[in-house]
C-alpha positions as CSV (number, residue, x, y, z in Angstrom):
1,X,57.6,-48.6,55.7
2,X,53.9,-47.7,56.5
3,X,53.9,-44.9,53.4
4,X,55.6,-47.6,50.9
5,X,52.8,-50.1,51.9
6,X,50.1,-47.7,50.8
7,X,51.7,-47.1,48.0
8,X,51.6,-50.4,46.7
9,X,48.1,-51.1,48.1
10,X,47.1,-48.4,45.4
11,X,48.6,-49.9,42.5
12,X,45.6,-51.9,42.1
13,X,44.5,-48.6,39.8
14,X,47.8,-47.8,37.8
15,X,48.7,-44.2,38.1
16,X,47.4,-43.9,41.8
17,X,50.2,-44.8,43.5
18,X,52.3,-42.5,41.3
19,X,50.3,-39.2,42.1
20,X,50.3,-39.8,45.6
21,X,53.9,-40.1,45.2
22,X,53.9,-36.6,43.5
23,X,54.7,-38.0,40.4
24,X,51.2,-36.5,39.2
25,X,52.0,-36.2,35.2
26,X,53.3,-39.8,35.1
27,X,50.3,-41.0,37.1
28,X,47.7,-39.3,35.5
29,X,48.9,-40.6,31.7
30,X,49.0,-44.0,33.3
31,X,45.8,-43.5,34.8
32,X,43.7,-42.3,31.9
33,X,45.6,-44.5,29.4
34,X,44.7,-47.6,31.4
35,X,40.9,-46.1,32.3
36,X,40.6,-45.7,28.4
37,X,41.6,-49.2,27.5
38,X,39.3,-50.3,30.0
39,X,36.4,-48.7,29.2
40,X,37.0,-49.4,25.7
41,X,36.8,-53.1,26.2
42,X,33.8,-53.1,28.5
43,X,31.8,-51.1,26.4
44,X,32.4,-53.0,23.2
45,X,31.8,-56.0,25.3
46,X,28.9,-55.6,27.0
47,X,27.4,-52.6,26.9
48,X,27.3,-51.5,23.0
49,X,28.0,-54.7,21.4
50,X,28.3,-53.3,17.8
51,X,30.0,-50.7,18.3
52,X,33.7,-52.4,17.7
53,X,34.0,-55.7,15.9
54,X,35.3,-58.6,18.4
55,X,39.2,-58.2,17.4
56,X,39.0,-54.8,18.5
57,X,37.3,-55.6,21.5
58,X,40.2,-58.6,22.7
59,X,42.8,-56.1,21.4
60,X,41.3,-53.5,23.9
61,X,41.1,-56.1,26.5
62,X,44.5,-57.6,26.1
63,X,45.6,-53.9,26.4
64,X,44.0,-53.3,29.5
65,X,45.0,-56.3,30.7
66,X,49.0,-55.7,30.0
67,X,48.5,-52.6,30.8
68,X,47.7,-53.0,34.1
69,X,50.4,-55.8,34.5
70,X,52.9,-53.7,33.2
71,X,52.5,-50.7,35.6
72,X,51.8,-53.1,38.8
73,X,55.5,-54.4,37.8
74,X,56.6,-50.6,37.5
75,X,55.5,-49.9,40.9
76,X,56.6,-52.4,43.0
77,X,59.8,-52.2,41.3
78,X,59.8,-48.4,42.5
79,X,58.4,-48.9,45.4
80,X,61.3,-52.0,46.6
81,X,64.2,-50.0,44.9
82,X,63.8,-46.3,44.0
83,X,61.6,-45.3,46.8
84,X,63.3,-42.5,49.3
85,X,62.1,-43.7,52.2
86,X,64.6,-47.0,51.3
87,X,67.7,-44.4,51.6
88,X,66.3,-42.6,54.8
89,X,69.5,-43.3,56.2
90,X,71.7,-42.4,53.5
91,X,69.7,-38.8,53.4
92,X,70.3,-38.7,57.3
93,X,73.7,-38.7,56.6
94,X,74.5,-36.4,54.1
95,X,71.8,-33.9,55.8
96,X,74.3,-34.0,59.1
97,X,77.6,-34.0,56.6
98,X,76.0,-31.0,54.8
99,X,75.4,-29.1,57.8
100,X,78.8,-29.9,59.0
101,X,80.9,-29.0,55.8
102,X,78.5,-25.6,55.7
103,X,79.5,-25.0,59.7
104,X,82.8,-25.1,58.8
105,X,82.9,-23.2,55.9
106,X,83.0,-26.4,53.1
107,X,80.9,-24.5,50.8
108,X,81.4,-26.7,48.0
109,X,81.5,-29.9,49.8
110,X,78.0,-28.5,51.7
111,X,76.9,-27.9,47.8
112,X,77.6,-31.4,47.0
113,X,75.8,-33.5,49.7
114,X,72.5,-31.3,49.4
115,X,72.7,-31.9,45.9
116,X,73.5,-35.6,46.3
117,X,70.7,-35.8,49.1
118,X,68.1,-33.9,46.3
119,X,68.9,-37.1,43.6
120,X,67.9,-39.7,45.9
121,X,64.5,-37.4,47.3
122,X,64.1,-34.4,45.3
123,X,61.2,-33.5,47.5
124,X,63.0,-33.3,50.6
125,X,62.4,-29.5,51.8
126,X,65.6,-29.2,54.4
127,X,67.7,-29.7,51.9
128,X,66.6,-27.3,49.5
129,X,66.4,-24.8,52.5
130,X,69.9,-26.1,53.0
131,X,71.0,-25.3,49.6
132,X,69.5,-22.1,49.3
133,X,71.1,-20.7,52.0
134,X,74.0,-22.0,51.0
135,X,74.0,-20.2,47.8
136,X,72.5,-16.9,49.5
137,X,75.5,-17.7,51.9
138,X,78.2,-18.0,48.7
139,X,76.4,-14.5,47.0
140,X,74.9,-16.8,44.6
141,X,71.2,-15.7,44.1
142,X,69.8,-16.7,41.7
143,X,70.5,-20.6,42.5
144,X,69.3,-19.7,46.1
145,X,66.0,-18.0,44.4
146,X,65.6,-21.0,42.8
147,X,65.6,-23.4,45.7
148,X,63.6,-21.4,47.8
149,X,60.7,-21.7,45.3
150,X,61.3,-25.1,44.9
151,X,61.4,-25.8,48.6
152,X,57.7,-23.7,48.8
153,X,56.1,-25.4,46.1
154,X,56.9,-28.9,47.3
155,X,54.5,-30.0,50.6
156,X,57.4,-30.3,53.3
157,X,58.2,-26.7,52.8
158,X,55.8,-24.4,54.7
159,X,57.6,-25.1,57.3
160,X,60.0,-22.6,56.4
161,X,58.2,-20.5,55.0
162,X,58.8,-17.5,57.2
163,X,62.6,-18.0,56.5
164,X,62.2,-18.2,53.3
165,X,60.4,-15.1,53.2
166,X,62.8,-13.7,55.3
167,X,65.4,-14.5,53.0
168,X,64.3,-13.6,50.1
169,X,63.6,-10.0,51.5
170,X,67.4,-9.9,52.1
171,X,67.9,-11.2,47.9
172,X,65.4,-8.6,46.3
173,X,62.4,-11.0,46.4
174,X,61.8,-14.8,44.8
């Protein structure tokens, strides 16, 4: 709960709260769009006056203005109902049925519930390490090439790097 309150503590400043969510394109269109509009409106309001006629400057203001409304309303939607911290449990679940299935030889059913796990947190690094051994496992390697880079660009996944490394020695390299 304590990271989805500080995300929606920054959505005073739209786009904020999506980069530190590693959403960093979305957030940084919302952020310069909205920081545009802004500074639009208080230039042509009050610090070059003749710059933009007075419709201009409401039109930039009222854009600003729904602007901001607009992505405050996107993020505390995301942050009550898409969030992955709000299926913690769910991911908990499938991470201890995907080990299972892969422990008993389930490949495909092991496939599924890392992929399934990856839809509702697509930055959650065990199960990427999960799938890639998986498909190293099932002689697939190009899909587990690809989930190894995946789970070392994303933050959670230095943790593995040495088995990755070690892994990918064993496929011919990333």
């Amino acid at each position: 709960m304590p990271k989805r309150l500080g995300i929606a503590v920054l959505s005073f400043w739209p786009g904020l709260p999506q980069i530190q969510a590693g959403q960093e394109v979305l957030g940084l269109i919302l952020a310069i769009s909205f920081a545009l509009a802004m500074n639009l409106a208080i230039v042509g309001r009050w610090i070059w006056t003749e710059a933009f006629d007075a419709v201009w400057v409401d039109f930039f203001l009222t854009l600003a203005a729904t602007h901001w409304v607009l992505s405050f309303g996107y993020t505390v939607w995301w942050v009550a109902r898409c969030h992955p911290e709000r299926y913690r449990a769910e991911i908990d679940r499938l991470y201890r049925e995907a080990i299972e299935s892969y422990l008993q030889g389930r490949w495909n059913d092991s496939r599924r519930a890392c992929e399934r796990i990856l839809t509702l947190d697509e930055t959650d690094a065990d199960a990427l390490m999960q799938l890639g051994t998986l498909f190293a496992r099932t002689e697939q390697p190009g899909g587990a090439r690809q989930a190894f880079r995946q789970c070392l660009e994303i933050e959670g996944g230095r943790k593995w790097r040495w088995e990755i490394e070690r892994m990918s020695a064993k496929l011919g390299g990333l």
